[in-house]
One Martini backbone bead per residue (centre of mass of N, CA, C, O) as a GRO file, in nm:
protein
  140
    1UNK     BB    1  15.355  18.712  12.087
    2UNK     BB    2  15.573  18.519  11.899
    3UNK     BB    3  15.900  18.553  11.793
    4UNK     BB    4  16.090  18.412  11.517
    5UNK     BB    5  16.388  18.355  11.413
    6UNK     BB    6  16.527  18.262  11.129
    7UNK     BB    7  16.772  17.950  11.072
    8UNK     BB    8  16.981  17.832  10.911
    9UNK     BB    9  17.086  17.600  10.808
   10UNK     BB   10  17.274  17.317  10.693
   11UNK     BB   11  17.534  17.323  10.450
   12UNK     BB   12  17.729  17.184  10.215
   13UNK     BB   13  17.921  17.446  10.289
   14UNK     BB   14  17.939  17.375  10.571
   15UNK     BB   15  18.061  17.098  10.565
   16UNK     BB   16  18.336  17.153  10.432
   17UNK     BB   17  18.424  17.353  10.680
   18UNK     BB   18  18.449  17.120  10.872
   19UNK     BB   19  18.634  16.911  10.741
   20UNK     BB   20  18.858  17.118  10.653
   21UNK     BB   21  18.936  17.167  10.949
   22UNK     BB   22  18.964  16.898  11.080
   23UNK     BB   23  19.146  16.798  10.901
   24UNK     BB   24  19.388  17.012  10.944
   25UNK     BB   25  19.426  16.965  11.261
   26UNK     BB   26  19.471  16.642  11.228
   27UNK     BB   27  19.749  16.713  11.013
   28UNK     BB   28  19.891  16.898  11.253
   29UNK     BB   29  19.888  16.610  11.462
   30UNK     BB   30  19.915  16.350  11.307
   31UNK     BB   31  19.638  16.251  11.197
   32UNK     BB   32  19.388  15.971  11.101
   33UNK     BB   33  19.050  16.044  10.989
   34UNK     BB   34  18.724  16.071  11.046
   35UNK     BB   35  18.453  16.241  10.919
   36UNK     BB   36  18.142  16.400  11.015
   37UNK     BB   37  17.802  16.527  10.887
   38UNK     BB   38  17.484  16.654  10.999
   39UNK     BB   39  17.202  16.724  11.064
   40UNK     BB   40  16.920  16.804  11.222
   41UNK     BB   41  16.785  16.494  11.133
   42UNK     BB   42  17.036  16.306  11.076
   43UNK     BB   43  17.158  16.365  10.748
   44UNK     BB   44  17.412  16.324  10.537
   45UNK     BB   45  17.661  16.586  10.434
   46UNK     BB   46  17.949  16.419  10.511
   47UNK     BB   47  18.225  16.257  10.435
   48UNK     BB   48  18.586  16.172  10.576
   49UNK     BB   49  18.843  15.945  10.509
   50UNK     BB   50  19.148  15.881  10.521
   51UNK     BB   51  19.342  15.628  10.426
   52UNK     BB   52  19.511  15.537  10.717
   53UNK     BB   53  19.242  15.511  10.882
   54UNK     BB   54  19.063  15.351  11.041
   55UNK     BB   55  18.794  15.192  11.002
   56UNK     BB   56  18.633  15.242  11.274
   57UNK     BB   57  18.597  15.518  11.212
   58UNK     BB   58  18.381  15.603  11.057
   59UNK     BB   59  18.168  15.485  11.283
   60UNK     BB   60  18.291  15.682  11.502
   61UNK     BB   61  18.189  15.951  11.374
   62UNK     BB   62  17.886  15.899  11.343
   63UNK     BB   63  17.816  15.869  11.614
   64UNK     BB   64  17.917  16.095  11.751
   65UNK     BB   65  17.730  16.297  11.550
   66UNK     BB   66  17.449  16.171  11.681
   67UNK     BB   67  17.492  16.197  11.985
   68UNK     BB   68  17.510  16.520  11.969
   69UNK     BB   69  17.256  16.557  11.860
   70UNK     BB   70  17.054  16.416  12.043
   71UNK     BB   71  17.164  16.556  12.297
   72UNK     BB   72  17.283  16.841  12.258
   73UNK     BB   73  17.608  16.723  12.306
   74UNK     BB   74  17.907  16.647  12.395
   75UNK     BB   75  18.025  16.409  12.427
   76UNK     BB   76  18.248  16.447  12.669
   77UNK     BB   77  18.004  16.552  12.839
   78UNK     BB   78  17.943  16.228  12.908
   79UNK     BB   79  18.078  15.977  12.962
   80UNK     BB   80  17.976  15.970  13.315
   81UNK     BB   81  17.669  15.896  13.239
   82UNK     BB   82  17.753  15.558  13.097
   83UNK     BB   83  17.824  15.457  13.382
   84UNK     BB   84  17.719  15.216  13.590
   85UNK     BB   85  17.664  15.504  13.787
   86UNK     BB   86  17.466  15.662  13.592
   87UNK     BB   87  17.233  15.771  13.430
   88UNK     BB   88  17.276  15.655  13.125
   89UNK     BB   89  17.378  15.361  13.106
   90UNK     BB   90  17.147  15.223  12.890
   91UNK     BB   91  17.165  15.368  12.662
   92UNK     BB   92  17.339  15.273  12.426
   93UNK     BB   93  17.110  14.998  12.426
   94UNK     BB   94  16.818  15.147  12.389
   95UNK     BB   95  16.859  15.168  12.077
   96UNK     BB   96  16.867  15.130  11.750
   97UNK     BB   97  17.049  15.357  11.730
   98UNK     BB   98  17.360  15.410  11.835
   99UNK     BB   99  17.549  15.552  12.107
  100UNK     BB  100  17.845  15.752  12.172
  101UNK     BB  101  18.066  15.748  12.424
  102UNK     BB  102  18.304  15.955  12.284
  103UNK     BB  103  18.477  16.165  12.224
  104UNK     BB  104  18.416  16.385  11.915
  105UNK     BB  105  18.146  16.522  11.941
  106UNK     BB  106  17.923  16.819  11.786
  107UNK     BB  107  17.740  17.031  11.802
  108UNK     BB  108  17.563  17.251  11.620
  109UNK     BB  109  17.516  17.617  11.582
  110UNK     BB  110  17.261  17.882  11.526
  111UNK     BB  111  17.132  18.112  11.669
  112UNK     BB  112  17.065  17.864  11.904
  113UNK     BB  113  17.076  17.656  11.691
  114UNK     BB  114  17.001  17.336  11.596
  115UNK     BB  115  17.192  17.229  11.271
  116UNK     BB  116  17.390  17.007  11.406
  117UNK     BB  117  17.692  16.751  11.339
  118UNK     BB  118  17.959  16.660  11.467
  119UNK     BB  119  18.257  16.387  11.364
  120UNK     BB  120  18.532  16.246  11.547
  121UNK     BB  121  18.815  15.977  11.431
  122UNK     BB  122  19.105  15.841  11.511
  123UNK     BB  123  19.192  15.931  11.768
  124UNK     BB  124  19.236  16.069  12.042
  125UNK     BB  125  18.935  16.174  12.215
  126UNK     BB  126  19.088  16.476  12.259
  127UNK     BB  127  19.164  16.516  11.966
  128UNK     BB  128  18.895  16.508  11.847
  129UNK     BB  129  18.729  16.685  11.984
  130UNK     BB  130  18.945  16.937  11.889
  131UNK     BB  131  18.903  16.913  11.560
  132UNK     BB  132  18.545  16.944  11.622
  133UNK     BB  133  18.611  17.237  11.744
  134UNK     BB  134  18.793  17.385  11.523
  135UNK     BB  135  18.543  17.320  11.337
  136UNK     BB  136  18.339  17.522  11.507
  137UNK     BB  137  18.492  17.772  11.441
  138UNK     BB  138  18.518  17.785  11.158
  139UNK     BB  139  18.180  17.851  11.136
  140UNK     BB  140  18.162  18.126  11.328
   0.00000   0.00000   0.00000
């Protein structure tokens, strides 16, 4: 028999922390970003973007935590899977929600748990990397 620890979502607290963290290492870089966070299911639980983040930021920073999610793995450790001779390069559009491999989505975990996933978009893809791993400490 099979025993499992019962593991808590990502809650709306939890998203706070998030945002909350992202935007301020982003705010310490001078950058201007759109952030998401989404739960287990792929549903928004979050979403802050700057005055003067760029337009696209809203929507890279979606793609890239449903990316991170649906992959169970950081954008940033993908983006050489979707080059021409990589092993998913066909990925990106052969689903109905498209995914995004470009740094800056970061699955979140709770006891080995996915429970959900941040997107940073609006930075250079480093940058925004470090901002969703910065929020994902922060809620550690």
């Amino acid at each position: 028999m099979t025993t499992s620890t019962a593991v808590a979502p990502l809650t709306i607290q939890d998203a706070e922390i998030l945002v909350t963290a992202a935007h301020r290492a982003a705010e310490a870089a001078a950058a201007t970003v759109s952030i998401t966070v989404l739960d287990a299911g792929g549903h928004l639980l979050a979403f802050r973007r700057d005055d003067r983040a760029v337009l696209i930021s809203g929507e890279t920073s979606t793609r890239k935590a449903y990316t991170a999610l649906q992959l169970n793995a950081p954008t940033a450790d993908l983006v050489d899977a979707v080059k021409p001779d990589g092993p998913f390069h066909s990925l990106p559009t052969a689903l109905d929600r498209p995914l995004l491999f470009i740094a800056g989505g970061l699955p979140i975990h709770r006891g080995g748990r996915l429970i959900g996933a941040i997107g940073v978009g609006g930075g250079a893809p480093d940058q925004d990397h470090g901002f969703a791993t910065a929020a994902a400490e922060a809620l550690a």
